[in-house]
C-alpha positions as YAML, in Angstrom:
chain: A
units: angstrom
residues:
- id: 1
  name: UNK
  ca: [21.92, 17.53, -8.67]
- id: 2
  name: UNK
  ca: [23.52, 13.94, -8.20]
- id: 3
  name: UNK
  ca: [21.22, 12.30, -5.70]
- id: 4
  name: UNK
  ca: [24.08, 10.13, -4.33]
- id: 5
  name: UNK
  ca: [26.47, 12.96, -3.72]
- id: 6
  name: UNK
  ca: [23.81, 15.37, -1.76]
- id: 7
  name: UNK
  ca: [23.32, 12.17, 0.04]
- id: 8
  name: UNK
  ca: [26.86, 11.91, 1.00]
- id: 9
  name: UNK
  ca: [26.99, 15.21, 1.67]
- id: 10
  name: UNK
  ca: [23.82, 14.94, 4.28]
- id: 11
  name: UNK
  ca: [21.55, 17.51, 2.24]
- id: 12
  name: UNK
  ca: [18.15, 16.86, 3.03]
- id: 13
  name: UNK
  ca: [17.22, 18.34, -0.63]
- id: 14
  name: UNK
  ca: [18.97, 14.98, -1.90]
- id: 15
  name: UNK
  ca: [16.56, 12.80, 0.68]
- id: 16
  name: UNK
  ca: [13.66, 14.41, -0.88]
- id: 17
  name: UNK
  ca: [14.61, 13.82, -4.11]
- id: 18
  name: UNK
  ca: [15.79, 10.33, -3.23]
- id: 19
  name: UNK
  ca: [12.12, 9.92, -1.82]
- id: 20
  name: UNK
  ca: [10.65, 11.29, -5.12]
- id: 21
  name: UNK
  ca: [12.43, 9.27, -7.35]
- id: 22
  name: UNK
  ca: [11.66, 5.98, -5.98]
- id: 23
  name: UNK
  ca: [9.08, 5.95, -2.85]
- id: 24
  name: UNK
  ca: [6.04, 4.99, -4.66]
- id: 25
  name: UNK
  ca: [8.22, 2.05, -6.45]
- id: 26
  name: UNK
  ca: [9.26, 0.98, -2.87]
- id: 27
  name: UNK
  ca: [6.00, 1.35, -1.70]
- id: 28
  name: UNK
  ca: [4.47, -0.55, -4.43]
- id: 29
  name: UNK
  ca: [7.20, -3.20, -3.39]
- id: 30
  name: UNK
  ca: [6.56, -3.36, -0.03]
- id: 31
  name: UNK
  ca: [2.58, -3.45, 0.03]
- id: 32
  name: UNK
  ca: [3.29, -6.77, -2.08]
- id: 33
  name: UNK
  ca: [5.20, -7.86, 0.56]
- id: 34
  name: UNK
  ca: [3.81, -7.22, 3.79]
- id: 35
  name: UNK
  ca: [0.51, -7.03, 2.80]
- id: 36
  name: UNK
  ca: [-0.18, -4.33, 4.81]
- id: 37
  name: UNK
  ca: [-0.32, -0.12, 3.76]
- id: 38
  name: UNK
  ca: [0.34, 1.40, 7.04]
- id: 39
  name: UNK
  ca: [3.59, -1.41, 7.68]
- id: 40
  name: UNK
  ca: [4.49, -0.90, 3.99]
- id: 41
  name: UNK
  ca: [4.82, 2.74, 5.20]
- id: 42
  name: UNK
  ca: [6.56, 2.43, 7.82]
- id: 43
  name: UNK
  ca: [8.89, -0.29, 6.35]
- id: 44
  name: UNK
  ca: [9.76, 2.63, 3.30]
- id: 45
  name: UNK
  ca: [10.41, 5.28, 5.88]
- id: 46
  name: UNK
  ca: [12.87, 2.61, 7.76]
- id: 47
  name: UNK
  ca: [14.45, 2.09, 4.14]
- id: 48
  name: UNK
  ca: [15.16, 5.82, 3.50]
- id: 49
  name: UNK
  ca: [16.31, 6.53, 7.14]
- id: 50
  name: UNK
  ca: [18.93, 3.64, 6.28]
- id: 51
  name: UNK
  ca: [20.10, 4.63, 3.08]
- id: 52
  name: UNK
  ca: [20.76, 8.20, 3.85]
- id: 53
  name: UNK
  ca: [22.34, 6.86, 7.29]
- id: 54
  name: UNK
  ca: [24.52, 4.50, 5.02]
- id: 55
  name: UNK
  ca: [25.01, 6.00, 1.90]
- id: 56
  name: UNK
  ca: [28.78, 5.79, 1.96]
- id: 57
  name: UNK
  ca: [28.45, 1.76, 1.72]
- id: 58
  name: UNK
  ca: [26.39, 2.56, -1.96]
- id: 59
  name: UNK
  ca: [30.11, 1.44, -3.73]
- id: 60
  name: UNK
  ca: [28.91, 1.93, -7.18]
- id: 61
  name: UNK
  ca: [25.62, 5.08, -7.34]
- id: 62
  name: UNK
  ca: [24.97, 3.33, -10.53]
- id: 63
  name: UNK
  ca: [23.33, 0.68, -8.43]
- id: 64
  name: UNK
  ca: [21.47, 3.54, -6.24]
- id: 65
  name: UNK
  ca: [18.09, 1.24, -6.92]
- id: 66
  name: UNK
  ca: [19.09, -2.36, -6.43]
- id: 67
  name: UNK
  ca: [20.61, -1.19, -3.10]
- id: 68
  name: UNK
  ca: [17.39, 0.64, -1.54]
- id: 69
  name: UNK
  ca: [15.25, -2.60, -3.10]
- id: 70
  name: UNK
  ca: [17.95, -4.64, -0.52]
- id: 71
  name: UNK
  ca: [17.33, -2.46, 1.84]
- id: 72
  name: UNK
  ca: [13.53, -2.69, 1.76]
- id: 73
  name: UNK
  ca: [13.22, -6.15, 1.15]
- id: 74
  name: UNK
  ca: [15.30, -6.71, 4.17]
- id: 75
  name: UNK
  ca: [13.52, -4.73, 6.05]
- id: 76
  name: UNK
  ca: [10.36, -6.42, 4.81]
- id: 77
  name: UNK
  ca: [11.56, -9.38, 6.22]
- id: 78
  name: UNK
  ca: [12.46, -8.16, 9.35]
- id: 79
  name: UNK
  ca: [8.42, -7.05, 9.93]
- id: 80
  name: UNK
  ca: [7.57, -10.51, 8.71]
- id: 81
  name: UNK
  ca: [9.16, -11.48, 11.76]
- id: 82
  name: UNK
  ca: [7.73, -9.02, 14.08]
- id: 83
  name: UNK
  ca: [4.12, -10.02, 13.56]
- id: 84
  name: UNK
  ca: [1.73, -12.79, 12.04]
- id: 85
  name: UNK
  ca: [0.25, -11.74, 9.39]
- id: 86
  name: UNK
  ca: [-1.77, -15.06, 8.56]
- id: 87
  name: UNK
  ca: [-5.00, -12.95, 8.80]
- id: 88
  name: UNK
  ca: [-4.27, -9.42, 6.61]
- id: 89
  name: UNK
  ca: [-5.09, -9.46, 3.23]
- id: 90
  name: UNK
  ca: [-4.40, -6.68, 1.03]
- id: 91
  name: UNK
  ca: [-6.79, -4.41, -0.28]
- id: 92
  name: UNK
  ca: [-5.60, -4.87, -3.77]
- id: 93
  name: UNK
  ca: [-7.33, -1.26, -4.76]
- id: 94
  name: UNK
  ca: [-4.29, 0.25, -3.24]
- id: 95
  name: UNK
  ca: [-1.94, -0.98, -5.81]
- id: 96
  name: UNK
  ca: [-4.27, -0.52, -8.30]
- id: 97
  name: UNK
  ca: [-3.18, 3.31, -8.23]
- id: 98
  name: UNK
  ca: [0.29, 2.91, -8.34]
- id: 99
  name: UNK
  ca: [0.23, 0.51, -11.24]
- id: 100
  name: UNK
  ca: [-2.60, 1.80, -13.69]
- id: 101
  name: UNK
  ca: [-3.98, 4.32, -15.77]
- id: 102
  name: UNK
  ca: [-7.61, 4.20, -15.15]
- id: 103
  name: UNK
  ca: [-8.08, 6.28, -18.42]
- id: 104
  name: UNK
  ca: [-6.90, 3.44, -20.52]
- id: 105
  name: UNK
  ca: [-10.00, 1.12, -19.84]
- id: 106
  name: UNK
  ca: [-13.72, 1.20, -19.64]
- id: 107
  name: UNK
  ca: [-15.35, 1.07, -16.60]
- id: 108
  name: UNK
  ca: [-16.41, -2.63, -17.28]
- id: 109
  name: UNK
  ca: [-12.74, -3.99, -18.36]
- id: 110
  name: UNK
  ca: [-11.40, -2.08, -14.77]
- id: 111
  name: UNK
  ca: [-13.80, -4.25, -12.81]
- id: 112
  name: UNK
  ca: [-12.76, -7.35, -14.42]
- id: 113
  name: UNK
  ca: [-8.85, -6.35, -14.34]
- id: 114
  name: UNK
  ca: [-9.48, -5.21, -10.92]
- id: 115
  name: UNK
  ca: [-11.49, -8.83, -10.25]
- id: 116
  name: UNK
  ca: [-8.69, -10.98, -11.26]
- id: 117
  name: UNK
  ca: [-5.86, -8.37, -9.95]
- id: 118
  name: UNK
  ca: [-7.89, -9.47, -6.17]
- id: 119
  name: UNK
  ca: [-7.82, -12.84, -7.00]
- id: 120
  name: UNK
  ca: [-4.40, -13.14, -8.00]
- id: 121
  name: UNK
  ca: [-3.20, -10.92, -5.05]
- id: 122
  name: UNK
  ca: [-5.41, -13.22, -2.67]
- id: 123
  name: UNK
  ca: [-3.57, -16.65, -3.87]
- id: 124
  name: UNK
  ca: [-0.12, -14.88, -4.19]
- id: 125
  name: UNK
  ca: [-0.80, -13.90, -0.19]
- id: 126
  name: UNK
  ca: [-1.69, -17.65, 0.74]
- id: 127
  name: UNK
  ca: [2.21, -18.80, -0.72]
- id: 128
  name: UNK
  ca: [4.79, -19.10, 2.22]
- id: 129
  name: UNK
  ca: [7.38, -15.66, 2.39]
- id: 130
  name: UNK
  ca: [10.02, -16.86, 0.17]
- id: 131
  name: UNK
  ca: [7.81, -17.96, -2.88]
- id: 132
  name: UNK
  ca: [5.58, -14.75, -2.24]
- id: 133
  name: UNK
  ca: [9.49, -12.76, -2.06]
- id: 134
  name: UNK
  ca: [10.35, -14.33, -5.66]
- id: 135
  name: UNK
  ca: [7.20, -14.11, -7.12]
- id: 136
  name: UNK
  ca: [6.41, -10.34, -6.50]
- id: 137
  name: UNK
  ca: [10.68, -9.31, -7.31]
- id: 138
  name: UNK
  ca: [10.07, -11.39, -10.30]
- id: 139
  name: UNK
  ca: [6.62, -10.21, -11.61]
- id: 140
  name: UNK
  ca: [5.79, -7.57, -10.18]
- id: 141
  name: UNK
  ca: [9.18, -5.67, -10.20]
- id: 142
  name: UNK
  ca: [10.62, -7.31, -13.20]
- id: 143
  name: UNK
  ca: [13.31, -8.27, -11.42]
- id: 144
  name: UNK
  ca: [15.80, -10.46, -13.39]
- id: 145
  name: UNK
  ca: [16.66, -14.14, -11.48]
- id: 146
  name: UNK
  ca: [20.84, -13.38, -11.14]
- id: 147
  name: UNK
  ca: [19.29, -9.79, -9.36]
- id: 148
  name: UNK
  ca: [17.17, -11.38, -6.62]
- id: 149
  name: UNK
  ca: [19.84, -13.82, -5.72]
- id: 150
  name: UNK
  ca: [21.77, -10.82, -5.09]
- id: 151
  name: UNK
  ca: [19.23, -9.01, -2.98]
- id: 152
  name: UNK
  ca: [18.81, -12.45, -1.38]
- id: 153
  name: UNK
  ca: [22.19, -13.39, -1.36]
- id: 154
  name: UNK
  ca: [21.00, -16.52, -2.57]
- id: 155
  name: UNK
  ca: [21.88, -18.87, -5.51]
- id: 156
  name: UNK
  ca: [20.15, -18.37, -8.84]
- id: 157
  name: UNK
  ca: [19.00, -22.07, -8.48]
- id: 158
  name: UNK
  ca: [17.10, -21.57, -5.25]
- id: 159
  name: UNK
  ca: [15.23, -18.46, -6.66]
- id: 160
  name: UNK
  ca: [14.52, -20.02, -9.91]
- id: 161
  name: UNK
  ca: [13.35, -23.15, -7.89]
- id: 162
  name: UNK
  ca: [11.49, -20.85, -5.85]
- id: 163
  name: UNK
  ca: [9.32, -19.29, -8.92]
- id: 164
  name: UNK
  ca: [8.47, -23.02, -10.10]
- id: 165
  name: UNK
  ca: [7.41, -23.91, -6.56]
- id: 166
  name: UNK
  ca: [5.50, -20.72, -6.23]
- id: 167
  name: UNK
  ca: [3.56, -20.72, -9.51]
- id: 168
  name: UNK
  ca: [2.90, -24.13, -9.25]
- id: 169
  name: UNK
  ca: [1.60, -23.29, -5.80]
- id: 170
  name: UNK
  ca: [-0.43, -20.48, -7.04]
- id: 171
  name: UNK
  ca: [-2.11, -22.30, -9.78]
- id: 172
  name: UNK
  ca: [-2.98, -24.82, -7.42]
- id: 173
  name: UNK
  ca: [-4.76, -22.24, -4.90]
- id: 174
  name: UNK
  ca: [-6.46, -20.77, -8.15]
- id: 175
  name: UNK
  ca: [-7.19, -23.86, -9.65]
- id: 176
  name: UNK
  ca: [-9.34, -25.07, -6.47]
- id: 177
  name: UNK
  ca: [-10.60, -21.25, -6.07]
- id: 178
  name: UNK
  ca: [-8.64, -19.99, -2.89]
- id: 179
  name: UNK
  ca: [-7.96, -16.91, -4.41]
- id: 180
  name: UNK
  ca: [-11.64, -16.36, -4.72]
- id: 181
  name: UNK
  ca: [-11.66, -17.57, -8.47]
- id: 182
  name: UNK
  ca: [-13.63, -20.59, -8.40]
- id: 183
  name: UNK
  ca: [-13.35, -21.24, -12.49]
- id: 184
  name: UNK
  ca: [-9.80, -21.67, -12.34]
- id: 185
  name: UNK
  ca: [-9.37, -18.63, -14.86]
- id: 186
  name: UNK
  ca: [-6.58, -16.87, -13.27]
- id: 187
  name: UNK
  ca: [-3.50, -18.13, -14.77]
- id: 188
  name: UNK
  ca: [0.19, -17.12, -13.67]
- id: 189
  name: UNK
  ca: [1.41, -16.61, -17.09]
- id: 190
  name: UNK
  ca: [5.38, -17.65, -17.42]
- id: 191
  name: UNK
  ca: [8.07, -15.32, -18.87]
- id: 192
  name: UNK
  ca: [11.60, -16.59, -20.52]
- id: 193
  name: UNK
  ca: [14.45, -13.90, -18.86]
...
């Protein structure tokens, strides 16, 4: 079945699917974002309510992903603004099952990738929205820099400014141990795109 079309169509077979397909890659998104499980949630559910209430403005279905990752990261942004969230931190273990197989280390390499995975999630929480926005499309989503300025609707020099201000940032906050890494060991490695 062609997700898009049962969409159009208003079958709620195509939601689920939709749902399926991509919820725990939008949920993985927005915990990143907001920080927060329960308003990742709820942010996700707001993103699928949307897209099956809009569907007819998806112009090419090709594109079925990038849209709902607009979608969310808008509506991500529109929580930012709802509440401070100066004080959550994310429990980083609830990523940790979206993005690994636990069978593919030993029990003492998983503490020490789950150690610096903390760390790094700590400092990339302490960068102001927009750096935290590019960093986690970039990284985390392998996003490439002409997509986000899409989703952003932003130029490709602002986000690419954006990543050099944020990883300069976040070594900084590593380097003096603010992401709870006090040996400067956490490094934000850079990748050519």
């Amino acid at each position: 079945m062609d997700v898009v079309e049962g969409l159009k169509k208003k079958e709620e077979t195509a939601l689920v699917e939709l749902m399926n397909l991509y919820g725990d890659y939008l949920l993985r998104t927005a915990i990143l974002l907001v920080k927060d499980k329960q308003s990742a949630e709820e942010v996700v559910q707001d993103t699928f309510i949307t897209a099956f209430d809009k569907i007819h403005q998806l112009a090419d279905s090709g594109k079925l992903k990038s849209w709902l990752t607009s979608i969310l990261v808008n509506n991500c942004r529109s929580q930012q603004r709802k509440r401070s969230w100066k004080d959550i931190f994310l429990p980083f273990n609830l990523i940790e099952r979206y993005q690994m197989d636990e069978g593919t280390l030993g029990p003492e390499d998983q503490l020490l990738h789950l150690m610096e995975n903390q760390q790094l999630a700590v400092a990339i929480h302490a960068l102001d929205y927009k750096y935290r926005e590019a960093i986690i499309l970039y990284y985390f989503n392998e996003m490439k820099i002409n997509e986000i300025a899409q989703f952003l609707e932003v130029n490709e020099n602002t986000i690419k400014s954006r990543l050099t201000r944020g990883r300069s940032q976040l070594k900084e906050i590593l380097r003096r141990g603010e992401g709870g890494n006090e040996s400067g060991k956490g490094k934000i490695e850079t990748k050519a795109r």
